[in-house]
C-alpha positions as CSV (number, residue, x, y, z in Angstrom):
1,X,163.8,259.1,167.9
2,X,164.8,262.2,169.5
3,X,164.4,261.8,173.8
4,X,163.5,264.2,175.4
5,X,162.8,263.9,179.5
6,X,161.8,266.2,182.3
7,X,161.1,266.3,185.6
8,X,158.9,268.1,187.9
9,X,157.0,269.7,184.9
10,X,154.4,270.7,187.0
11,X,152.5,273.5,184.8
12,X,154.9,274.1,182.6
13,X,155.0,272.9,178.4
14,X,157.1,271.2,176.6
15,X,158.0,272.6,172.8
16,X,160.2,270.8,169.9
17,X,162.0,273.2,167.7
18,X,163.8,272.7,164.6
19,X,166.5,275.2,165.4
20,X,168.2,276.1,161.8
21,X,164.7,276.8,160.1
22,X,163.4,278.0,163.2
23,X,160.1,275.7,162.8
24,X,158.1,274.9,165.4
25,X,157.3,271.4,165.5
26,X,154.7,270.6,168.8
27,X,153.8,272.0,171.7
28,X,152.5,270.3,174.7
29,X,151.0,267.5,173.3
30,X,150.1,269.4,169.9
31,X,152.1,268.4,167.0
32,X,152.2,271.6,165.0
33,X,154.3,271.3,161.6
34,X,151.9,269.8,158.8
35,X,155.3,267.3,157.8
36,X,153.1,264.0,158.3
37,X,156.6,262.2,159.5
38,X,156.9,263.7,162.6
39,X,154.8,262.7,165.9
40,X,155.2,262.7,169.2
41,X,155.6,260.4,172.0
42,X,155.0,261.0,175.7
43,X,154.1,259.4,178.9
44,X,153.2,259.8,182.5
45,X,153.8,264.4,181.7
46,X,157.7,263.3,182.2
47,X,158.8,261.9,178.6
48,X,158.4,264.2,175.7
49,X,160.2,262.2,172.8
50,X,159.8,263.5,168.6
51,X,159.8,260.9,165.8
52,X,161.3,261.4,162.5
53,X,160.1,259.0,160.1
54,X,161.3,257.7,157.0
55,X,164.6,260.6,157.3
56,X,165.5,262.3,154.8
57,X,168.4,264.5,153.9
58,X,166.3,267.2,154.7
59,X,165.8,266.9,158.2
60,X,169.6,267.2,158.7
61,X,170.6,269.8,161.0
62,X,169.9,270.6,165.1
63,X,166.9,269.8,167.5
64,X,165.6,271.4,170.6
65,X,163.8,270.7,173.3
66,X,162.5,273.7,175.4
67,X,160.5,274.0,178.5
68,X,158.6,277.8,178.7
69,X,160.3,278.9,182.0
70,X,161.3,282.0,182.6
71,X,164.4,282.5,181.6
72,X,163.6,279.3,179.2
73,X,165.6,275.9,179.7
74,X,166.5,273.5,176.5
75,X,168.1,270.8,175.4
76,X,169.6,270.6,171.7
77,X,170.7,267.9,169.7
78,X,172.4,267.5,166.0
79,X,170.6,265.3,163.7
80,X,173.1,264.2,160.9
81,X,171.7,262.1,158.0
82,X,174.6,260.0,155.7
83,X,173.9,259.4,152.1
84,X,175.7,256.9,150.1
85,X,177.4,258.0,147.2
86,X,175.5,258.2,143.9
87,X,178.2,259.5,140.7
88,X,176.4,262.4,138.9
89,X,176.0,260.9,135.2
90,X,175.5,264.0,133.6
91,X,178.3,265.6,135.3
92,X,180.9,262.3,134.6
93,X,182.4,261.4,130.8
94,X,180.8,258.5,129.4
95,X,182.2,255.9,126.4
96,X,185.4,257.1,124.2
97,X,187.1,256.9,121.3
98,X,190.0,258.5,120.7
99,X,192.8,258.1,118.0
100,X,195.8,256.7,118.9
101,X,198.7,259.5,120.2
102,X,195.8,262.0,121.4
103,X,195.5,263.3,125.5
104,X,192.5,262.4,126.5
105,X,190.6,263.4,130.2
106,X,188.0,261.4,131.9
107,X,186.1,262.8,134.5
108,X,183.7,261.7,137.1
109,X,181.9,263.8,140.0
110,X,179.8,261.9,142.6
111,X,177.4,263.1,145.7
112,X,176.5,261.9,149.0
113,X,177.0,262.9,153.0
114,X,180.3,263.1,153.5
115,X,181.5,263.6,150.4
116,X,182.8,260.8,148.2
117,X,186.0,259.6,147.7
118,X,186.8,259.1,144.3
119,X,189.5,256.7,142.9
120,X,190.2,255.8,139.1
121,X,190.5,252.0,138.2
122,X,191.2,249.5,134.6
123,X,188.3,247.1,134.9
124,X,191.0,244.6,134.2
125,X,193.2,245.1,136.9
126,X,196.1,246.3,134.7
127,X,197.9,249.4,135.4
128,X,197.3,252.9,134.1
129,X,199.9,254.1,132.6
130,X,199.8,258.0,132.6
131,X,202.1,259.7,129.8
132,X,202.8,256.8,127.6
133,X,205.1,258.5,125.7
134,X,207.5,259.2,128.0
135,X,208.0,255.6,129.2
136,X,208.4,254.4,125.9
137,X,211.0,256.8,125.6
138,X,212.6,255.9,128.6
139,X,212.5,252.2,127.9
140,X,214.3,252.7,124.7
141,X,217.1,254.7,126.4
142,X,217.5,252.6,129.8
143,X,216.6,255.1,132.2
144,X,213.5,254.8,133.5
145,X,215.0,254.0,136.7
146,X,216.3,257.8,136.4
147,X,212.9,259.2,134.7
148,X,210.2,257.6,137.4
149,X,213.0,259.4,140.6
150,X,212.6,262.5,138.5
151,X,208.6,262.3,137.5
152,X,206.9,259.6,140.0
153,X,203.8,260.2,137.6
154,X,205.5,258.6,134.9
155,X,205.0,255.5,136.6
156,X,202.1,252.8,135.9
157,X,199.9,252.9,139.1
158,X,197.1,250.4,140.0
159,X,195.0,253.3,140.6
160,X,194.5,257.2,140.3
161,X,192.5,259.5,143.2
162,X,190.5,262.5,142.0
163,X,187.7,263.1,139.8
164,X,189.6,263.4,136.8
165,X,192.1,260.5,135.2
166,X,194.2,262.6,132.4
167,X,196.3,260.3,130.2
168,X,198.8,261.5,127.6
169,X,199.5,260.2,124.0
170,X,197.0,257.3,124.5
171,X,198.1,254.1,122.9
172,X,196.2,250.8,121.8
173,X,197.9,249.1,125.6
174,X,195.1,251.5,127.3
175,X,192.3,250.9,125.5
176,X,189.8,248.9,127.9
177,X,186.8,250.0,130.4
178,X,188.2,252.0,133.4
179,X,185.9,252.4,136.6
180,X,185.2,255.8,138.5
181,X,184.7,253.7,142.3
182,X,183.0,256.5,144.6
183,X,182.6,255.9,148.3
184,X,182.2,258.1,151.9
185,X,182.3,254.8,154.4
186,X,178.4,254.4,153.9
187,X,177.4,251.4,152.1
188,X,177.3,250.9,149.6
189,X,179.7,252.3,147.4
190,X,179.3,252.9,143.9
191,X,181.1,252.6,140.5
192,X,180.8,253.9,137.2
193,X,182.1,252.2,134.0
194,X,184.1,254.0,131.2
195,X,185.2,252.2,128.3
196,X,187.7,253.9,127.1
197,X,188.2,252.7,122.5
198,X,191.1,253.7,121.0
199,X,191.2,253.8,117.1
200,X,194.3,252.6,115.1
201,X,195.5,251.0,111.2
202,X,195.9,247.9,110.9
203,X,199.4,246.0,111.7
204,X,200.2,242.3,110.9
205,X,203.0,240.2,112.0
206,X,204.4,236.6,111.0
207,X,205.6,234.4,113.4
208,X,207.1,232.4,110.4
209,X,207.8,233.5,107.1
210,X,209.0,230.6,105.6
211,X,207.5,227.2,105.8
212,X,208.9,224.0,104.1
213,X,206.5,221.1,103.1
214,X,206.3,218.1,100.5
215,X,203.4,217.0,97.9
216,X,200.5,215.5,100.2
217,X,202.0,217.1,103.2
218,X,199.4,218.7,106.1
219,X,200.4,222.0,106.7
220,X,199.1,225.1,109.1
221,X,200.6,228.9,108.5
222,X,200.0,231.5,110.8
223,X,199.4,235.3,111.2
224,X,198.6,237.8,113.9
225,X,197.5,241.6,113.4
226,X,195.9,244.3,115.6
227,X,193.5,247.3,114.4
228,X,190.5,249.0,116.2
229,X,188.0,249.1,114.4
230,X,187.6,245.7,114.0
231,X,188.9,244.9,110.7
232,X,188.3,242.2,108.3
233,X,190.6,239.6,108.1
234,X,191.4,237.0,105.3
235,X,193.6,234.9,103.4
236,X,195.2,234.8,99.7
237,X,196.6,231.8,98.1
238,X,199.9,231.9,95.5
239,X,197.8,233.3,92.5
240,X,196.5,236.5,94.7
241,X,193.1,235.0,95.0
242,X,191.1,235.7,98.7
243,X,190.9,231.4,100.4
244,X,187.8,230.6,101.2
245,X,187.1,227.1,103.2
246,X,186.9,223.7,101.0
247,X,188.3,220.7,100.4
248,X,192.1,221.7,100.7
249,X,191.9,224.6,103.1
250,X,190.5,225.6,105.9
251,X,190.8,229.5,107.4
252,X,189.9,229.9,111.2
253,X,190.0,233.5,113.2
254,X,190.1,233.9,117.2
255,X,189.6,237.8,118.0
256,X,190.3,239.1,121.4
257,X,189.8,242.7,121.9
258,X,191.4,244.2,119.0
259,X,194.0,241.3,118.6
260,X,193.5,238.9,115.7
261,X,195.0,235.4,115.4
262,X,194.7,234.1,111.7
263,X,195.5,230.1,110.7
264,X,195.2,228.7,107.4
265,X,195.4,225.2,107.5
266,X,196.3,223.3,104.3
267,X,195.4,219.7,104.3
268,X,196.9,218.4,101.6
269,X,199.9,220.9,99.6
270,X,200.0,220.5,96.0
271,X,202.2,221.9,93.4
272,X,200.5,225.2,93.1
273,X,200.8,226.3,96.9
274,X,204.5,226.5,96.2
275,X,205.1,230.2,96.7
276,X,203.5,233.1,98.5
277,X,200.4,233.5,100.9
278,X,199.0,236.5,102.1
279,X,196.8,237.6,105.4
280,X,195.3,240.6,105.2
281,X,193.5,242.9,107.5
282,X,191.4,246.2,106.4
283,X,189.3,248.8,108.6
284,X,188.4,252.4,107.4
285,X,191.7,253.7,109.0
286,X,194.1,251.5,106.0
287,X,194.8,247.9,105.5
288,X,198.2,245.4,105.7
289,X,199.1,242.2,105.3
290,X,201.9,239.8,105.8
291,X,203.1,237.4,103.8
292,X,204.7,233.4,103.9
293,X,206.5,232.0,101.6
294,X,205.9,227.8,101.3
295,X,208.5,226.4,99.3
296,X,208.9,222.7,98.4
297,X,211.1,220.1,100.2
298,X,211.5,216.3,99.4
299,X,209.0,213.4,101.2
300,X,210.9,211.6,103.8
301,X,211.8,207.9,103.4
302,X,209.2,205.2,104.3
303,X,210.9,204.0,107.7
304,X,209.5,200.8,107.5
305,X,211.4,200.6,103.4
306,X,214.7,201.5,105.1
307,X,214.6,198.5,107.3
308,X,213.2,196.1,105.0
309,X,216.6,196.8,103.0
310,X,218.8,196.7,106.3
311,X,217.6,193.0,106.5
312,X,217.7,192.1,102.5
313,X,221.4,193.1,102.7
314,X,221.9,191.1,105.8
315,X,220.3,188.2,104.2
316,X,222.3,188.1,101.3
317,X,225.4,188.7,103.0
318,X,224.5,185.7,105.0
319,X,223.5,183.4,101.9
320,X,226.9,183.8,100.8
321,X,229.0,183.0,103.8
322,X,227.2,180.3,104.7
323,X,227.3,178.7,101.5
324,X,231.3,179.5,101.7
325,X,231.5,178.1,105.1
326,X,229.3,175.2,104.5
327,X,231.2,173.8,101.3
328,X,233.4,171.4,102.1
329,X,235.0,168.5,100.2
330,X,234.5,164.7,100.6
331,X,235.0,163.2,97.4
332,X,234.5,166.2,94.9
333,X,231.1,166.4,96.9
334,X,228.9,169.5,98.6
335,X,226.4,170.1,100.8
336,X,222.9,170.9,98.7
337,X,221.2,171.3,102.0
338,X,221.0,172.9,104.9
339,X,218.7,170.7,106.6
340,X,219.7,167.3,105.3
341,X,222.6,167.8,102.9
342,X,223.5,164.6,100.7
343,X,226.7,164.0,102.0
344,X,227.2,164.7,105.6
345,X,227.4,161.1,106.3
346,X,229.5,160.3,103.5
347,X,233.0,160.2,105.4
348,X,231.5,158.5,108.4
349,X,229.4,155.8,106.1
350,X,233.0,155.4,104.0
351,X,234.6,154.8,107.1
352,X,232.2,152.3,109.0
353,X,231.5,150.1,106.2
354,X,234.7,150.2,104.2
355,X,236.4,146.1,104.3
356,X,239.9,145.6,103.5
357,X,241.0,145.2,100.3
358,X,241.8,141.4,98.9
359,X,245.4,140.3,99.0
360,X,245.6,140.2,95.3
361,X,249.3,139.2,96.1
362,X,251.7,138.6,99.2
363,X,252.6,141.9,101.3
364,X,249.4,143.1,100.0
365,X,247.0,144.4,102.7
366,X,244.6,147.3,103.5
367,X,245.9,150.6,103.8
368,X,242.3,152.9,104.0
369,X,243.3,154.2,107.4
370,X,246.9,154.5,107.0
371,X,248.4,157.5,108.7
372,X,245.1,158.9,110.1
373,X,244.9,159.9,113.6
374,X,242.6,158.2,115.9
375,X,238.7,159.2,115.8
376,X,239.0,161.0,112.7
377,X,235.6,159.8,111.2
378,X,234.1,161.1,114.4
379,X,235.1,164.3,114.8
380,X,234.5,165.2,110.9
381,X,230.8,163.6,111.7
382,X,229.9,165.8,114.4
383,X,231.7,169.0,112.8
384,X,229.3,168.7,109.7
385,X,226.3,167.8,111.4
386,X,226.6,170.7,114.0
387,X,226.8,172.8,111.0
388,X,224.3,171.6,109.6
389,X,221.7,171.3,112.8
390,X,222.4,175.3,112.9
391,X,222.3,175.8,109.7
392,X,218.5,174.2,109.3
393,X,217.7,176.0,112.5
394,X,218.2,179.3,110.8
395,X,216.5,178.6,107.9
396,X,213.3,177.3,109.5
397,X,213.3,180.0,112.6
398,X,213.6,183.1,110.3
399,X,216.7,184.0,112.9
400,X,219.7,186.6,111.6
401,X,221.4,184.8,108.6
402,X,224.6,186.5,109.5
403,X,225.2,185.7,113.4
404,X,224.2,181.9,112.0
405,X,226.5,181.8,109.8
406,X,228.9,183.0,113.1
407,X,227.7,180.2,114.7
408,X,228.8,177.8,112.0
409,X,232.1,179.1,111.1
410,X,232.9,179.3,115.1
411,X,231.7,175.5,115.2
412,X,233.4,174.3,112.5
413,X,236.4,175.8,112.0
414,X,238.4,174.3,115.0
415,X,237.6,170.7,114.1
416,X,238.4,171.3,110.7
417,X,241.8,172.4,111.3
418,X,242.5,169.9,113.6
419,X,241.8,167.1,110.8
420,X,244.6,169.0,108.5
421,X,247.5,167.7,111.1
């Protein structure tokens, strides 16, 4: 809506001009160009107001409003019309595959009022490294720090302005989509995407080359490679022939972009997978492989084996010392049990029933307790049964022969010695 007021017409008219194409648009209350957009509004002969509908880029440019006085008075006006940007597709590089170590130049042209801005983007958010070979270089020599003061170009940016990204001895680490973003501060802004393929052989590497396993052992080997186009990717086994998946083995692939992670999983090893395995990779630029070497190693021990014979050994160790400990002498007899032996109340029963002898003669008389100490019977009584109550309790308790058969010897030794004096 373009205003346009006067006052005091009196007989004068009114007329709307479109100045740069010198078109007359109405007069008085006439409209006069056949455009069917523009009409005209007025009221009470003061307000003499043009309507542009539905604008277009066309009707950019400057308005006037004159009244037919002599000399003429006017009013003018500028009309601008904005356009969002819109990228020129003919005009702007689409996919592209390139070989590895070629330049390459993308380009992208856009239109709109202002004029776009255009700025160069990975889709991925990565940088874009510009001359590839250079950093590598500069990597390998420790100077970047010197080469990016010298060349700022050299180094990776998050983002390029212009319409053209140019990119020098492209490498596999830029492959990916790129984005040509064009924008003037009228929404909305607009992108265009690039995906950028570069082509390259095969390579493969091994994370581990050799792998150690045993008869009946699970095992899983690993291999990675790269190539673009997408190669195919399989196994071998130790005769050369290609794996495929079965009873013993079992091949799986993840691919992400042109990376490649092989497994082979093994789930039982026999004889015959002692020795060499292959992954390979082919595409119509060459082939590779990388290889692991399985060679055989002995089963480990049954843990469970190892400490059933820790407590034989112990067992029979204690066996021995306490039948050692637990001999003792009363009469040319031993004790034949643990639990109840035969004679552990042989001394004391010797002892409480014994009678003295007849007098077969005068000055004969008993002598069975001559020159024994005092409570002699008692103390031998309690030293054997003591040895024997632990004895028993270690044999029906399942505890560690060889700390009873401590227990015994630490029971019975004192007493035992004491009855020697």
């Amino acid at each position: 809506m373009l205003p346009c007021t006067v006052e005091q017409l009196k007989g004068y008219k009114v007329a709307w001009v479109q100045v740069d194409t010198q078109t007359i648009l109405t007069i008085h209350k006439q409209v006069i160009t056949r455009n069917p957009r523009i009409s005209l509004l007025h009221n009470d002969h003061r307000t003499w107001h043009l309507q542009l509908k539905n604008v277009r880029e066309s009707d950019r440019g400057w308005y006037m409003c004159q009244v037919n006085t002599d000399p003429m008075r006017y009013k003018q006006g500028y009309v601008d019309v904005v356009v969002p940007p819109d990228i020129i597709d003919k005009e702007s590089t689409g996919d592209l595959t390139i070989r590895e170590g070629q330049d390459v130049s993308l380009t992208c042209r856009a239109k709109g009022h202002p004029p776009p801005n255009i700025v160069w983007r990975r889709e991925d958010n990565k940088e874009i490294v510009l001359d590839s070979e250079k950093i590598e270089l500069g990597i390998s020599n420790g100077i970047m720090s010197g080469l990016e003061e010298r060349d700022p170009g050299l180094n990776p940016v998050r983002e390029v302005k212009g319409e053209k990204l140019e990119m020098r001895k492209v490498s596999r680490l830029q492959m990916g989509p790129y984005l040509c973003i064009a924008s003037n501060g009228v929404p909305p802004s607009i992108s265009k995407r690039t995906n950028l393929k570069v082509q390259f052989p095969p390579v493969a590497w091994v994370p581990q080359q050799l792998e150690g396993a045993y008869i009946g052992q699970e095992l899983t080997i690993e291999c990675h490679t790269e190539a673009f186009p997408k190669s195919i990717n399989y196994w071998t086994n130790t005769q050369g022939d290609m794996i495929v998946a079965g009873d013993r083995y079992e091949p799986t692939v993840i691919e992400s972009s042109y990376k490649v992670d092989m497994k082979l999983w093994i789930k039982r090893v026999e004889k015959i997978d002692f020795g060499q395995f292959r992954c390979i990779a082919k595409n119509s630029l060459g082939e590779t492989d990388g290889a692991i070497k399985v060679y055989e190693t002995k089963a480990p021990k049954s843990h469970s084996n190892s400490v059933n014979a820790v407590e034989e050994s112990e067992a029979e160790s204690g066996d021995k010392l306490l039948s050692t400990d637990l001999t003792m002498k009363n009469g040319g007899k031993k004790f034949d049990s643990y639990l109840h032996p035969s004679g552990i109340n042989d001394i004391s029963d010797h002892h409480r029933h014994s009678k003295p002898h007849d007098n077969k003669g005068q000055g004969q008389r008993s002598t069975a307790h001559h020159g024994s100490r005092p409570g002699y019977g008692s103390q031998l009584d309690q030293t054997t049964g003591a040895a024997a109550a632990v004895a028993g309790y270690c044999r029906v308790f399942g505890a560690k022969l060889v700390a009873c058969a401590l227990v015994v010897v630490a029971v019975a030794l004192p007493l035992l010695v004491e009855t020697q004096y």
